[in-house]
N, C-alpha and C positions, 0 to 999 in steps of 0.2 A: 397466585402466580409464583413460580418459581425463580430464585436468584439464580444466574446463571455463570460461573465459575470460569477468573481469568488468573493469568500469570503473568508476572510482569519478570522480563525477559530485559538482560541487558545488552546493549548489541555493539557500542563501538564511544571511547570520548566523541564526544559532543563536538568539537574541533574537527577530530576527522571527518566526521559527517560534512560538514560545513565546507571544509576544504576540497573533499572529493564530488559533492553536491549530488552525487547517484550512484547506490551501492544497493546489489543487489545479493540476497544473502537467503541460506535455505535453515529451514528450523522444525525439526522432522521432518515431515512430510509437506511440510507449507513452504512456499518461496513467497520471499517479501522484497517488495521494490522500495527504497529509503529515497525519499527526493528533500534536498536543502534547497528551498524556495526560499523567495528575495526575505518575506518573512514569519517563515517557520520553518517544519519539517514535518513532513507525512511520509507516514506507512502502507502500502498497502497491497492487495494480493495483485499480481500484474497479471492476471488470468481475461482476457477480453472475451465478453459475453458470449459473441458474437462467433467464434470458433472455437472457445472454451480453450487457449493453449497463451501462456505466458509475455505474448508479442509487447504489452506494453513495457517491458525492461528494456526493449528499443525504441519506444513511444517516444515523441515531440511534447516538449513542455512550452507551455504559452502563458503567460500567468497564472492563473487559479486554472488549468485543465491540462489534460494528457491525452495525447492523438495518436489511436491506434497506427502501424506503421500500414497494416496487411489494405482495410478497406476504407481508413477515416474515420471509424467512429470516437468520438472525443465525449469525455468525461470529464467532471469536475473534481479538483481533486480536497473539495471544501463537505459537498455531499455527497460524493459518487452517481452520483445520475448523470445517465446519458445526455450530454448538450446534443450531440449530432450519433444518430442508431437508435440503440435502445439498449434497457437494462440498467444496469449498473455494475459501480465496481465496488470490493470491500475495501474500505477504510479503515486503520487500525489504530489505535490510540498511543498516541505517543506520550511519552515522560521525560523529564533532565533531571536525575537525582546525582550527587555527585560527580558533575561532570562527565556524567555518562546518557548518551541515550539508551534510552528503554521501551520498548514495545510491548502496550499490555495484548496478550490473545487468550481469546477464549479455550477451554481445556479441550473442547471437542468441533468436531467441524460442523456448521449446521448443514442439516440435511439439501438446502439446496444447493449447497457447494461440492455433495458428495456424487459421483460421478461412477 
């Protein structure tokens, strides 16, 4: 099995995160939704499955899940699987090294992301 190759990417103080609680931000060719939950912070692609176009960076947050705006579908934002639709979303590993958050992402897009 092969390792497969991430970069860790620094995106904003940890503070600001926290303060503005939803920051959505693009890094090449990927758009990344930042949500500051009651307690932590997840990254993830805001691409909803379900019409494949970015709608959850106006998603509804409810505790641990995100509700697409367009038809309802809700995700968790713990394992990405569909609570209410299908599929899921990507989740992307976050970091705090000096005061900074940091997004690790992989170097390439996997193929079922590529469109």
């Amino acid at each position: 099995m092969q390792n497969s190759k991430h970069n860790v990417i620094p995106i904003a103080p940890i503070e600001d995160v926290r303060r503005v609680r939803r920051m959505a931000i693009t890094i090449g060719e990927r758009r990344i939704l930042i949500l500051a939950l009651e307690d932590t912070i997840v990254a993830l692609d805001p691409t909803c499955p379900h019409w494949h176009v970015p709608s959850l960076e106006q998603g509804t947050c409810q505790q641990d899940s995100i509700t697409c705006p367009n038809h309802g579908w809700t995700f968790s934002l713990r394992s990405g699987k569909a609570l209410r639709g299908s599929g899921r979303i990507r989740l992307y590993s976050v970091l705090i090294a000096d005061g900074m958050l940091c997004i690790e992402l992989p170097d390439e897009t996997p193929r079922w992301m590529q469109y």
